[in-house]
PyMOL Python script that loads the backbone (N, CA, C, O; Angstrom):
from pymol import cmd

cmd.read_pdbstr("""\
ATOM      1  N   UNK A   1       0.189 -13.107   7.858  1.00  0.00           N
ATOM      2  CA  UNK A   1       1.029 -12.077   8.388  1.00  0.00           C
ATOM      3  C   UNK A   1       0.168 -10.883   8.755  1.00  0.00           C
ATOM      4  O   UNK A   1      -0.713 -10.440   8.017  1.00  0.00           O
ATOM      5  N   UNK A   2       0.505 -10.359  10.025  1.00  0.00           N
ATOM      6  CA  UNK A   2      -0.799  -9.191  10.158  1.00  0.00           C
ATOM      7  C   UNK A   2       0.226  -7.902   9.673  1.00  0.00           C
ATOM      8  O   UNK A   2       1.402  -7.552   9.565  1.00  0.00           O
ATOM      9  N   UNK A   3      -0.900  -7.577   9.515  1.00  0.00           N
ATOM     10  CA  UNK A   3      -0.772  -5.905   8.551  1.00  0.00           C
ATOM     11  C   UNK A   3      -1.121  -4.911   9.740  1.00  0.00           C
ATOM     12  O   UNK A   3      -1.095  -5.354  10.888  1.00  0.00           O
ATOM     13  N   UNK A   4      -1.466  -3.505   9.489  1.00  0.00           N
ATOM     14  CA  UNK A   4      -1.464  -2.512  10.524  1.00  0.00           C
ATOM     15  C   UNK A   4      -0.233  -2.132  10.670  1.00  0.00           C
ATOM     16  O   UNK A   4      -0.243  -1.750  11.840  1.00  0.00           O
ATOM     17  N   UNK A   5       0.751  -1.985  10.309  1.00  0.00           N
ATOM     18  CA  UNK A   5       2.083  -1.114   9.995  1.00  0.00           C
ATOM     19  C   UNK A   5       2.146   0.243   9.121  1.00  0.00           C
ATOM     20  O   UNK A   5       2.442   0.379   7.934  1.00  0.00           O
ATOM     21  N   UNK A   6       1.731   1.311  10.194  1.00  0.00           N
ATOM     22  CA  UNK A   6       1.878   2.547   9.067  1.00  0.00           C
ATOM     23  C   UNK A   6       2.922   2.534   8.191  1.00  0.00           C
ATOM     24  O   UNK A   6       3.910   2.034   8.728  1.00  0.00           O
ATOM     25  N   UNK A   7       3.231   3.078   6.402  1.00  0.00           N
ATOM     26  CA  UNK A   7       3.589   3.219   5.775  1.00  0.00           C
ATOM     27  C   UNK A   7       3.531   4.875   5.488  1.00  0.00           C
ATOM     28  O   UNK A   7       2.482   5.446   5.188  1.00  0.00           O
ATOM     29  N   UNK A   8       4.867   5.572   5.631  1.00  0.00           N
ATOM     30  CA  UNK A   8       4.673   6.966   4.875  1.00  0.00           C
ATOM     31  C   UNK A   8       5.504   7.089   4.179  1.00  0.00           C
ATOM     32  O   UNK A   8       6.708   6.833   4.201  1.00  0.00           O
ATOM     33  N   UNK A   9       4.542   7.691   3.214  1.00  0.00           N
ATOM     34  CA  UNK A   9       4.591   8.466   1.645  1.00  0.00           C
ATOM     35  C   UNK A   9       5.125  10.107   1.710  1.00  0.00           C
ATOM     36  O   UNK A   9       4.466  11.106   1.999  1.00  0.00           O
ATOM     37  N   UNK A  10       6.484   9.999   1.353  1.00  0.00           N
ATOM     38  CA  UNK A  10       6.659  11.485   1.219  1.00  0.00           C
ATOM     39  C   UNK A  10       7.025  11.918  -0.629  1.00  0.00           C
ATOM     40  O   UNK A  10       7.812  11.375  -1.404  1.00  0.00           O
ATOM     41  N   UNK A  11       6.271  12.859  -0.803  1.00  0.00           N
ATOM     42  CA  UNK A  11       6.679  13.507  -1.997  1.00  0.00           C
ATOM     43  C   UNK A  11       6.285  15.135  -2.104  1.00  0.00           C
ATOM     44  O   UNK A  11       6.737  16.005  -1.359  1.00  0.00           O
ATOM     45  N   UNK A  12       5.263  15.363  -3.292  1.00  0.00           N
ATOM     46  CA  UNK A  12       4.874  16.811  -3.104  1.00  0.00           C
ATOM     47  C   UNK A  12       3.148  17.071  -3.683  1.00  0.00           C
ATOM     48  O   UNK A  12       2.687  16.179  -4.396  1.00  0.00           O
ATOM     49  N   UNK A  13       2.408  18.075  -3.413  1.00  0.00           N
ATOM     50  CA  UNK A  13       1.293  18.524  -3.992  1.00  0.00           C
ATOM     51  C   UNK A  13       0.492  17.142  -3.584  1.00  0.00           C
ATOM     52  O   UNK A  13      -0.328  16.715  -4.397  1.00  0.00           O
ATOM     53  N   UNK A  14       0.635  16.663  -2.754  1.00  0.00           N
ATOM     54  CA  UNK A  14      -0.783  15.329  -2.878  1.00  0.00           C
ATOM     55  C   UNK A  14      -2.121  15.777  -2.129  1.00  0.00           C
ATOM     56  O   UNK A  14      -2.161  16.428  -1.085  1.00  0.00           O
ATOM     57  N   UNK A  15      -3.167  15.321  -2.834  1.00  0.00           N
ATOM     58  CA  UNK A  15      -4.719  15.671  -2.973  1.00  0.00           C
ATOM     59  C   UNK A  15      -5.079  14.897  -2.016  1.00  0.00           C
ATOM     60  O   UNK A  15      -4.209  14.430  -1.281  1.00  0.00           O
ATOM     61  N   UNK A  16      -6.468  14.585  -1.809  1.00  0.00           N
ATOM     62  CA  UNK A  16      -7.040  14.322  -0.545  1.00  0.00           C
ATOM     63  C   UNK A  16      -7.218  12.690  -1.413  1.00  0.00           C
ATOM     64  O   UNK A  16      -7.837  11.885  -0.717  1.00  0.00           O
ATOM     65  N   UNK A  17      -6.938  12.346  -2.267  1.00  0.00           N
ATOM     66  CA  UNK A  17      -7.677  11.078  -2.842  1.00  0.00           C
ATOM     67  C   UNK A  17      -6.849  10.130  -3.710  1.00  0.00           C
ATOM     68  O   UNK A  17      -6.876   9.974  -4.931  1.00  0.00           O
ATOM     69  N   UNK A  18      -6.024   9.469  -2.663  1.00  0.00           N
ATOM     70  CA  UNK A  18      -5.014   8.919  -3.439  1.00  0.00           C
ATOM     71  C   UNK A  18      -5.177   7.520  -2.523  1.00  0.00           C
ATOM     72  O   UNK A  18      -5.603   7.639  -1.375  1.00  0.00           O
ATOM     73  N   UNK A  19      -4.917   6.521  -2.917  1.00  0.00           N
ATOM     74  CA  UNK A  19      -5.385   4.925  -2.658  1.00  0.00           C
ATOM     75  C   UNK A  19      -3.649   4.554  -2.922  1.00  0.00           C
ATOM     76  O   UNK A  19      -2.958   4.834  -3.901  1.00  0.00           O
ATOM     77  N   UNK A  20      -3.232   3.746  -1.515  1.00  0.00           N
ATOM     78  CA  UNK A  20      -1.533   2.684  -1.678  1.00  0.00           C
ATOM     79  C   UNK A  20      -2.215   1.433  -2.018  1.00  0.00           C
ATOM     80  O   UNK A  20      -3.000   0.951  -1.202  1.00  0.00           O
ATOM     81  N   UNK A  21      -2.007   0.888  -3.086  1.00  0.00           N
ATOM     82  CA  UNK A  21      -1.773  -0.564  -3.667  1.00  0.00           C
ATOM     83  C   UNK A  21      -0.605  -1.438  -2.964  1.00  0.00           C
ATOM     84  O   UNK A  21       0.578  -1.099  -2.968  1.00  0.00           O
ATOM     85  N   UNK A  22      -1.220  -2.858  -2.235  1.00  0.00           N
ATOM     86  CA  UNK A  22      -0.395  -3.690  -1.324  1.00  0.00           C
ATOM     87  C   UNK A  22      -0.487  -4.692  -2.873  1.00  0.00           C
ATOM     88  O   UNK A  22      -1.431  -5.464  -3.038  1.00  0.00           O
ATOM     89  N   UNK A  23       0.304  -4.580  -3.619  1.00  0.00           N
ATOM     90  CA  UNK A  23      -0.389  -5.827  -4.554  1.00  0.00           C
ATOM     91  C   UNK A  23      -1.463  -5.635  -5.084  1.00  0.00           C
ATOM     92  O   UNK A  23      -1.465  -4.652  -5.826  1.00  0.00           O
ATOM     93  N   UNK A  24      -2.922  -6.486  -4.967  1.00  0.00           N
ATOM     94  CA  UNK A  24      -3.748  -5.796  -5.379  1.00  0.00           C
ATOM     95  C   UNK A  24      -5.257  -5.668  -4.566  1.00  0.00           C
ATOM     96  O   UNK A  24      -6.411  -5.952  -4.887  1.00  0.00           O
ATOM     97  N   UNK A  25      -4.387  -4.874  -2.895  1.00  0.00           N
ATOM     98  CA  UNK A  25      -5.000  -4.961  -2.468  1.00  0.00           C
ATOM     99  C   UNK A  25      -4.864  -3.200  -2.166  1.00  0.00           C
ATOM    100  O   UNK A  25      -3.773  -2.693  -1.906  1.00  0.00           O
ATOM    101  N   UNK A  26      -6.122  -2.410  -2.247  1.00  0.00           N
ATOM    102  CA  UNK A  26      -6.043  -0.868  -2.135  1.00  0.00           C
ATOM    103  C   UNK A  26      -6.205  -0.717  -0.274  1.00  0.00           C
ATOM    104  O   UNK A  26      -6.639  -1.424   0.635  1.00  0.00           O
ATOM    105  N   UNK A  27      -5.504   0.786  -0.427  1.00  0.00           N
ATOM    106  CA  UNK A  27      -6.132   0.942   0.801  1.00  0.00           C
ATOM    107  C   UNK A  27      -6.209   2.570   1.408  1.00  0.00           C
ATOM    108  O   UNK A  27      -5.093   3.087   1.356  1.00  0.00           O
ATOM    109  N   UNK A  28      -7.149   3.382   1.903  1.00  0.00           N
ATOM    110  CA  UNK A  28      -7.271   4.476   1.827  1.00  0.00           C
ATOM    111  C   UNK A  28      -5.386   5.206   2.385  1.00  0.00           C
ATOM    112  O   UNK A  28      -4.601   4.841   3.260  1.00  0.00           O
ATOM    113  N   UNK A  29      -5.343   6.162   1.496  1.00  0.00           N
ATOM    114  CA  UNK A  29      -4.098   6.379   2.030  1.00  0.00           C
ATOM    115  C   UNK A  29      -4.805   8.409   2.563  1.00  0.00           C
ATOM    116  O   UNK A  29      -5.336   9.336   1.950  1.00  0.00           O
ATOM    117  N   UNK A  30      -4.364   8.157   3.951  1.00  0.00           N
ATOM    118  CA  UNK A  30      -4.581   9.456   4.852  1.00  0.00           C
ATOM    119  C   UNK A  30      -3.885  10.616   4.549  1.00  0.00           C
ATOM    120  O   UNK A  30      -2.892  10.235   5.170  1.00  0.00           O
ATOM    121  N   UNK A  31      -3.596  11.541   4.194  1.00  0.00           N
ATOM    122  CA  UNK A  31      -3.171  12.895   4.073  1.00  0.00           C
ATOM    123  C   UNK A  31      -2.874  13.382   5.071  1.00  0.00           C
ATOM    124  O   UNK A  31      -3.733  14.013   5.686  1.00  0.00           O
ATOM    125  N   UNK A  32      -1.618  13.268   5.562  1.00  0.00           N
ATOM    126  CA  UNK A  32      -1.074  14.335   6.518  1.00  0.00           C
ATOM    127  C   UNK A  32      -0.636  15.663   6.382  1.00  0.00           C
ATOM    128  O   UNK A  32      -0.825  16.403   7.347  1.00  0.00           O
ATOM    129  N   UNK A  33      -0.023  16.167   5.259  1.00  0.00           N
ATOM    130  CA  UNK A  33       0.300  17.043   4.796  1.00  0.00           C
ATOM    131  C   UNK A  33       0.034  17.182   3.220  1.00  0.00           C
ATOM    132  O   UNK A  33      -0.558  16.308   2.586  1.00  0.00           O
ATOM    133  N   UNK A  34       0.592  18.518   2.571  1.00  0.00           N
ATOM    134  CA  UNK A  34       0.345  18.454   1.026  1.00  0.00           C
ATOM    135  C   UNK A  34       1.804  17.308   0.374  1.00  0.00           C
ATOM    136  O   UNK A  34       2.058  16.873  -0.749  1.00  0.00           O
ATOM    137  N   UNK A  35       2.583  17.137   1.911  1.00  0.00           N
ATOM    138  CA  UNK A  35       3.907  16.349   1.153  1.00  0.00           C
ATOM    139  C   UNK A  35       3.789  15.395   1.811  1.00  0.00           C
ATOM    140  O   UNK A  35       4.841  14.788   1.610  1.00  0.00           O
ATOM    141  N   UNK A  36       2.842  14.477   2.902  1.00  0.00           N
ATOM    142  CA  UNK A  36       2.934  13.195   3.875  1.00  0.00           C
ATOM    143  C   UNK A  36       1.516  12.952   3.458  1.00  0.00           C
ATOM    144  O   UNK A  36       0.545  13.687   3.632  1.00  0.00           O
ATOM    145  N   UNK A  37       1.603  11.334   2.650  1.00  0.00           N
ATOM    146  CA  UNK A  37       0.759  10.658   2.816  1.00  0.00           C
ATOM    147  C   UNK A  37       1.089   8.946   4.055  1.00  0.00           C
ATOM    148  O   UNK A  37       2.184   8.385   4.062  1.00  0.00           O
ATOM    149  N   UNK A  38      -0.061   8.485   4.892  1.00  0.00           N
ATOM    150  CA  UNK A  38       0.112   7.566   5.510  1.00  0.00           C
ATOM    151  C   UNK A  38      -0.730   6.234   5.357  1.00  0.00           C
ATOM    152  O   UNK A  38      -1.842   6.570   5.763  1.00  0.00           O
ATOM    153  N   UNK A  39      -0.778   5.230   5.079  1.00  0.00           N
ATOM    154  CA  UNK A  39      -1.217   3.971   4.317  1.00  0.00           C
ATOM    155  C   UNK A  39      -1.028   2.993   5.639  1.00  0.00           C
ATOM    156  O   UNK A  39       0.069   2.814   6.167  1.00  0.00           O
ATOM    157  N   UNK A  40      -2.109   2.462   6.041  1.00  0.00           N
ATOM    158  CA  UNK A  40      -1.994   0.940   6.591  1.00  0.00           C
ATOM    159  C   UNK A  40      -1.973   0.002   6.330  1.00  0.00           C
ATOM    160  O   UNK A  40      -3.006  -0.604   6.045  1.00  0.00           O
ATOM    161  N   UNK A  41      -0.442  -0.705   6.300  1.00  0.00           N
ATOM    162  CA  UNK A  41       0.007  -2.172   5.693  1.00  0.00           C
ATOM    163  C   UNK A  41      -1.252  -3.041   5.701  1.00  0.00           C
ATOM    164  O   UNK A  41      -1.708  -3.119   6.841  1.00  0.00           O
ATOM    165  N   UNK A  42      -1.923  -3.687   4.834  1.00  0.00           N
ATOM    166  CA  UNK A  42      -2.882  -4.741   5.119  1.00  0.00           C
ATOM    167  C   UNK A  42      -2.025  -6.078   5.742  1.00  0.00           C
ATOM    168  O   UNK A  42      -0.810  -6.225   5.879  1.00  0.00           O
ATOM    169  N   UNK A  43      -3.027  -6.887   6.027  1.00  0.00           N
ATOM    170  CA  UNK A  43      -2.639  -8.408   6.133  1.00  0.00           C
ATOM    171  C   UNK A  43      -2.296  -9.231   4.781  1.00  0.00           C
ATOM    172  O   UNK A  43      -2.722  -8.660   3.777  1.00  0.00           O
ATOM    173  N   UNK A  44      -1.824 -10.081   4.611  1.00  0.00           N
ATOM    174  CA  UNK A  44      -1.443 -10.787   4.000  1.00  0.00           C
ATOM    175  C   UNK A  44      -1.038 -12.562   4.887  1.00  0.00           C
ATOM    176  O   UNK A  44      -0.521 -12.892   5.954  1.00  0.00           O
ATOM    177  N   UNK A  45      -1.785 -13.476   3.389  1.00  0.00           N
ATOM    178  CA  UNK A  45      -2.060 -14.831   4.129  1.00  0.00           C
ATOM    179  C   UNK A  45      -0.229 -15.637   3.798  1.00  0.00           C
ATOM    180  O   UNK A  45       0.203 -16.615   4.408  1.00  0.00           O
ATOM    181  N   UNK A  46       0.294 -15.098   3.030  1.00  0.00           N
ATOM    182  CA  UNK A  46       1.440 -15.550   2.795  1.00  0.00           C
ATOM    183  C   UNK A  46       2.485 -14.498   2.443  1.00  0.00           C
ATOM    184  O   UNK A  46       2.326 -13.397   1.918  1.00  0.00           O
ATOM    185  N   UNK A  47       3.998 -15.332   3.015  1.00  0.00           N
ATOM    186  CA  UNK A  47       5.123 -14.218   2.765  1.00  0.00           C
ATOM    187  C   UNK A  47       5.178 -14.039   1.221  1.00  0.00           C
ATOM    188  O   UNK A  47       4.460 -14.790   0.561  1.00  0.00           O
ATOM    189  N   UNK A  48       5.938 -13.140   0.582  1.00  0.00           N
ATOM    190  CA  UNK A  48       7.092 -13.044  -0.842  1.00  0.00           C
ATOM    191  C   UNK A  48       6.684 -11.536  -1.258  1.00  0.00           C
ATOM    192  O   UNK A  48       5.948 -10.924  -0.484  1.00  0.00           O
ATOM    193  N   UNK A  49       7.081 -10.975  -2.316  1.00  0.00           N
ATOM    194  CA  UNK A  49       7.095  -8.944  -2.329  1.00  0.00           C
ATOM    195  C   UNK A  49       5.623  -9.773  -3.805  1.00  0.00           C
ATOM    196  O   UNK A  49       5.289 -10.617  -4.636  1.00  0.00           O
ATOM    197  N   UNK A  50       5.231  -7.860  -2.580  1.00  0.00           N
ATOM    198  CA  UNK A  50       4.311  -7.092  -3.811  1.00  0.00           C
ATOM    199  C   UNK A  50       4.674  -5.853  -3.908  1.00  0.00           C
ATOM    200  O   UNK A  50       5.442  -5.224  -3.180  1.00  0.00           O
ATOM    201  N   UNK A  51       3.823  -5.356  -5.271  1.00  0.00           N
ATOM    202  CA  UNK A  51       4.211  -4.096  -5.776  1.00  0.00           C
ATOM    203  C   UNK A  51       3.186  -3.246  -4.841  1.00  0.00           C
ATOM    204  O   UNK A  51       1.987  -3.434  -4.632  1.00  0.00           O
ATOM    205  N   UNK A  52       4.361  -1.916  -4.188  1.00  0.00           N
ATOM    206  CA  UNK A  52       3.660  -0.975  -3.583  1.00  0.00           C
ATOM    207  C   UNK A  52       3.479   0.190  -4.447  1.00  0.00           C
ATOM    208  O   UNK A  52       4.492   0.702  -4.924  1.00  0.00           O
ATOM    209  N   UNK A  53       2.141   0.760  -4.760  1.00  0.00           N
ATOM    210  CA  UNK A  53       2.204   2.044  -5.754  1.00  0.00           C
ATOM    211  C   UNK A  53       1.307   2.774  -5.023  1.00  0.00           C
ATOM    212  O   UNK A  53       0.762   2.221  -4.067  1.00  0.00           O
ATOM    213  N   UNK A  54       1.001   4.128  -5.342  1.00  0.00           N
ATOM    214  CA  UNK A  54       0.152   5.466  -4.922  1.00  0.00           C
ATOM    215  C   UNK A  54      -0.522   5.780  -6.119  1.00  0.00           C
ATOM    216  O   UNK A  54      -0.054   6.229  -7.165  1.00  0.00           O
ATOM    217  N   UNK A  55      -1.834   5.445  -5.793  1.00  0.00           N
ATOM    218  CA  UNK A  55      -2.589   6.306  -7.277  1.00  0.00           C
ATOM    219  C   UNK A  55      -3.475   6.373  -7.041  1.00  0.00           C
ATOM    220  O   UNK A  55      -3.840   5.566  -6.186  1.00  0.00           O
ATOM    221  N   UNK A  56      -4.696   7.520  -7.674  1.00  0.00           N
ATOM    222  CA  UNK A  56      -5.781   7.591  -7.641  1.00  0.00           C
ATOM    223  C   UNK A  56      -6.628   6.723  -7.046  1.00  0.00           C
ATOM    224  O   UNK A  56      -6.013   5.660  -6.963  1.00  0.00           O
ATOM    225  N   UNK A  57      -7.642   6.613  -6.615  1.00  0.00           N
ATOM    226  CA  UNK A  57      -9.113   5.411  -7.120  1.00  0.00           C
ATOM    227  C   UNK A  57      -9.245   5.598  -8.224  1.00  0.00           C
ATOM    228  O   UNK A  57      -9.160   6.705  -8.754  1.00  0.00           O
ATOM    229  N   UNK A  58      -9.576   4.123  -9.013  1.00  0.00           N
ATOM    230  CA  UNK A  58      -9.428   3.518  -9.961  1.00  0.00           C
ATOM    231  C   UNK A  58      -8.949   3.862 -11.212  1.00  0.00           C
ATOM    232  O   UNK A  58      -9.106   3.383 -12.335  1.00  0.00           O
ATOM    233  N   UNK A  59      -8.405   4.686 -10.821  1.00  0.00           N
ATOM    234  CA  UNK A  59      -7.123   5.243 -12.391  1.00  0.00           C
ATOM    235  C   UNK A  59      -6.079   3.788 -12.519  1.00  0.00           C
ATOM    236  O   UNK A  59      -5.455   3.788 -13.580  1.00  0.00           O
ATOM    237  N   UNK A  60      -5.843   2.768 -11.763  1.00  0.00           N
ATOM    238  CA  UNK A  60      -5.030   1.735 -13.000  1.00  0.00           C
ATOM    239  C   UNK A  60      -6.058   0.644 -12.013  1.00  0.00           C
ATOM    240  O   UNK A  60      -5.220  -0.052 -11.439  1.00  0.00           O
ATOM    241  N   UNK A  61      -7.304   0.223 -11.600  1.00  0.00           N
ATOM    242  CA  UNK A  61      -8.402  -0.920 -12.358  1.00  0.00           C
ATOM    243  C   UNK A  61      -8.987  -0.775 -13.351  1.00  0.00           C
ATOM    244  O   UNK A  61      -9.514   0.260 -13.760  1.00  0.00           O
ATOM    245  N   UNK A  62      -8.948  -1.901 -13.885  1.00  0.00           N
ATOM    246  CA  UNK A  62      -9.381  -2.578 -15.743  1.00  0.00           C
ATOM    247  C   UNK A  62     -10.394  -3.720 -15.146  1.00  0.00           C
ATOM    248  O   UNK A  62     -10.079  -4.904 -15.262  1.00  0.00           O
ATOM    249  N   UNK A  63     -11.301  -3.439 -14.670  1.00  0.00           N
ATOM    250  CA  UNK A  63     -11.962  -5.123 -14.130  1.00  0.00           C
ATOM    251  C   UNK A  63     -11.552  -5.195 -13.414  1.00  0.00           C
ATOM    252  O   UNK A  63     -11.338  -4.316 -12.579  1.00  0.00           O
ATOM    253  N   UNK A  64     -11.231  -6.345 -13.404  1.00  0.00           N
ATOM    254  CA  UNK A  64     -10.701  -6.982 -12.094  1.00  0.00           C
ATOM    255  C   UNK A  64      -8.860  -6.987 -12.161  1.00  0.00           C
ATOM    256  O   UNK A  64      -8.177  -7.558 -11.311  1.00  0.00           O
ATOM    257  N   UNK A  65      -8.527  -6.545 -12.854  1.00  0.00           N
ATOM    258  CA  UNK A  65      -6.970  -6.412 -12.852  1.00  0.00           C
ATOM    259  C   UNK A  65      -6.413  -5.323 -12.602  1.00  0.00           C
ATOM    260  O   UNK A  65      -6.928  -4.277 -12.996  1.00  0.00           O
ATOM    261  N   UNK A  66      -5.345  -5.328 -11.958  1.00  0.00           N
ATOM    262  CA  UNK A  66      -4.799  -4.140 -11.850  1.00  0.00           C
ATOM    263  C   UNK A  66      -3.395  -3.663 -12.449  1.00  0.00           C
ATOM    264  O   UNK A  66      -2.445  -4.281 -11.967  1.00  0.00           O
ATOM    265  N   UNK A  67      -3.166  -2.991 -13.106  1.00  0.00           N
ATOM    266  CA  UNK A  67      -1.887  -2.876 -13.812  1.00  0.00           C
ATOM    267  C   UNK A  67      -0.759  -1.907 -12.570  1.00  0.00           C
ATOM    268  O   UNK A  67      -1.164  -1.153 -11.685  1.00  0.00           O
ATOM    269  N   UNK A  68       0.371  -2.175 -12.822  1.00  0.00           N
ATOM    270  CA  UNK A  68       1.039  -1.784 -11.633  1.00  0.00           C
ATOM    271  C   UNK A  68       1.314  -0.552 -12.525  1.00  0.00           C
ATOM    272  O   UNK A  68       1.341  -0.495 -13.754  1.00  0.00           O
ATOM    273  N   UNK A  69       1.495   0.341 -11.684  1.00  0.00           N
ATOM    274  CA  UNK A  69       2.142   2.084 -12.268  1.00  0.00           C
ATOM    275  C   UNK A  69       3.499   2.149 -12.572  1.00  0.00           C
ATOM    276  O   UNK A  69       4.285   1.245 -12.291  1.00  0.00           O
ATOM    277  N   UNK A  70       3.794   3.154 -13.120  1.00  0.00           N
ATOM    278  CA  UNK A  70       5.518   3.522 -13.249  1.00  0.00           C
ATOM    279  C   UNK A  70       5.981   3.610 -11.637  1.00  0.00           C
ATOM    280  O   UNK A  70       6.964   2.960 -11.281  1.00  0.00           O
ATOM    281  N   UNK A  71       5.178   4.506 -10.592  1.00  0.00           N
ATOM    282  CA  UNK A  71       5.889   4.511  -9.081  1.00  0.00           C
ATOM    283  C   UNK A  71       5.797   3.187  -7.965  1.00  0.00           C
ATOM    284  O   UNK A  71       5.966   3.116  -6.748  1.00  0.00           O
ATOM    285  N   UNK A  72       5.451   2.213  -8.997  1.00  0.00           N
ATOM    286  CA  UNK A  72       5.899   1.302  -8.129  1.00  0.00           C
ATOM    287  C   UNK A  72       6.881   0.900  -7.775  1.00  0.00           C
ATOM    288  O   UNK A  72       7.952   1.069  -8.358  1.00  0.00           O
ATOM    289  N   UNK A  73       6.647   0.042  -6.337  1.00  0.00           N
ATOM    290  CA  UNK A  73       8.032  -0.426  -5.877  1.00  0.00           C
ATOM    291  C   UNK A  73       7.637  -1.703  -4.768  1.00  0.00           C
ATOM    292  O   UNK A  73       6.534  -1.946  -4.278  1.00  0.00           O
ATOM    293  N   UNK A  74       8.717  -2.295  -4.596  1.00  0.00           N
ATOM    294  CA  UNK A  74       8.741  -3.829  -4.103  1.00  0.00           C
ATOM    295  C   UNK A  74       8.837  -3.786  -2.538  1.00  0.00           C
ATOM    296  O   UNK A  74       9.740  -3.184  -1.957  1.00  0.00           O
ATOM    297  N   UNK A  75       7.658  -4.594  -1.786  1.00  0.00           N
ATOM    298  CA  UNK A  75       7.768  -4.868  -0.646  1.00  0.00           C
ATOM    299  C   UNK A  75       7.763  -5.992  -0.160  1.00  0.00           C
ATOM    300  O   UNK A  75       6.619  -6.439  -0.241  1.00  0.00           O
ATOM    301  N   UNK A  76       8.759  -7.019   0.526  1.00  0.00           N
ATOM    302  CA  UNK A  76       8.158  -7.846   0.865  1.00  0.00           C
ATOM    303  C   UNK A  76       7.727  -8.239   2.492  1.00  0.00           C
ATOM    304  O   UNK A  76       8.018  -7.719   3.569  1.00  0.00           O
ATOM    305  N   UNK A  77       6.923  -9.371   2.128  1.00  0.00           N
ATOM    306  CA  UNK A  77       6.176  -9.259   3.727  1.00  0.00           C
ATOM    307  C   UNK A  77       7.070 -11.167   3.947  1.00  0.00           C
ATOM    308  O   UNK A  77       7.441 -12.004   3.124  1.00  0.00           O
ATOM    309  N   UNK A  78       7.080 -11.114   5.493  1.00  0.00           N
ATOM    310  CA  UNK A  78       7.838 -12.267   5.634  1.00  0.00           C
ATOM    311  C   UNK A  78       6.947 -13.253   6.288  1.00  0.00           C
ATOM    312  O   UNK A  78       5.752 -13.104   6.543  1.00  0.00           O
ATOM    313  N   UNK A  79       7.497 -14.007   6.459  1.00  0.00           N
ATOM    314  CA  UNK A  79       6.842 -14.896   7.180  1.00  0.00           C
ATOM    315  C   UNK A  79       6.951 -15.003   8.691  1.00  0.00           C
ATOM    316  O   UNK A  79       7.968 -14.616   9.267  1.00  0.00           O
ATOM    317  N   UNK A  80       5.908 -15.528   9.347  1.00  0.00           N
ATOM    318  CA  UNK A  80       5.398 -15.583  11.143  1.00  0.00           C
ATOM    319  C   UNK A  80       5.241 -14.169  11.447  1.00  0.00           C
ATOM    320  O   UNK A  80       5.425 -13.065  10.934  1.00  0.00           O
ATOM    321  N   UNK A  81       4.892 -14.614  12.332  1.00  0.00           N
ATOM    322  CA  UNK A  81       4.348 -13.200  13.351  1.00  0.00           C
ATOM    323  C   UNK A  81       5.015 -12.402  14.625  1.00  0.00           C
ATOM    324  O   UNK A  81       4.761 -12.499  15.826  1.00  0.00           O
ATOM    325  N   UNK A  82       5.622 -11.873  14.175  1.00  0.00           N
ATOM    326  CA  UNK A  82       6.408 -11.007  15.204  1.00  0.00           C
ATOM    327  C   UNK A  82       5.874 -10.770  16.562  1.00  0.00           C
ATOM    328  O   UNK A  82       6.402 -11.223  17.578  1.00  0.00           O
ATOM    329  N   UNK A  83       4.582  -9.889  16.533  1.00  0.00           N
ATOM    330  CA  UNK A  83       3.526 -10.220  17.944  1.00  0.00           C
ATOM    331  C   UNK A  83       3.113 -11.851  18.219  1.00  0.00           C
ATOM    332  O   UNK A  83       2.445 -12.253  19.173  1.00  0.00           O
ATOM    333  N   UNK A  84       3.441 -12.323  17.596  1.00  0.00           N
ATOM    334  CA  UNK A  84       2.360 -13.680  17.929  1.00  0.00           C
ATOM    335  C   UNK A  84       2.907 -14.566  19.689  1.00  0.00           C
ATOM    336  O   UNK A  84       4.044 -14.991  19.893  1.00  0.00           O
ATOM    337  N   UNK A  85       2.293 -14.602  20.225  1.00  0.00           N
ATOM    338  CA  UNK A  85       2.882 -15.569  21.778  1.00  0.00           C
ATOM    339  C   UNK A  85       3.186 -16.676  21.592  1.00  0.00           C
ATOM    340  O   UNK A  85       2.679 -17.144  20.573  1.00  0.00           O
ATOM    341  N   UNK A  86       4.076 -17.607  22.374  1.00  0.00           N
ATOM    342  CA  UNK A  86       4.298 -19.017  22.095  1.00  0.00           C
ATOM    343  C   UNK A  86       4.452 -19.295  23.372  1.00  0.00           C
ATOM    344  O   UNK A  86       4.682 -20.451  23.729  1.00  0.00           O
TER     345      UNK A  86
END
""", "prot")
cmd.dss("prot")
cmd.show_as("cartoon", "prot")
cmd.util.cbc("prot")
cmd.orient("prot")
């Protein structure tokens, strides 16, 4: 499934250094404002939900695991490709 779908984050006071978790895949999340953060959906090789969270760099990696936060929340990605030609 291709990814590249902006995602925005509205809340309050956010810092220049905050990472969106696709599952457990990070990804720089952009600062638009002190209340708009913006995240680019990654790809993903198969449909079903992952947990979407906002947090630091590496404030919840343990190794190689990642523990999901209290602000998580469920996305799921579907299956085929919407752009794709036939």
């Amino acid at each position: 499934m291709m990814g590249g779908i902006d995602i925005i984050i509205r809340g309050s006071n956010f810092n220049r250094k905050h990472t969106c978790f696709f599952g457990k895949t990070g990804v720089v999340a952009v600062r638009q404002d002190r209340n708009t953060l913006r995240c680019e959906m990654p790809p993903r090789t198969e449909p079903g939900p992952v947990y979407v969270a906002l947090d630091r760099p590496m404030s919840t990696v343990r190794g190689s695991a990642i523990r999901q936060p209290d602000n998580a929340v469920v996305f799921t990605y579907e299956g085929g490709d919407p752009l794709q030609e036939t």
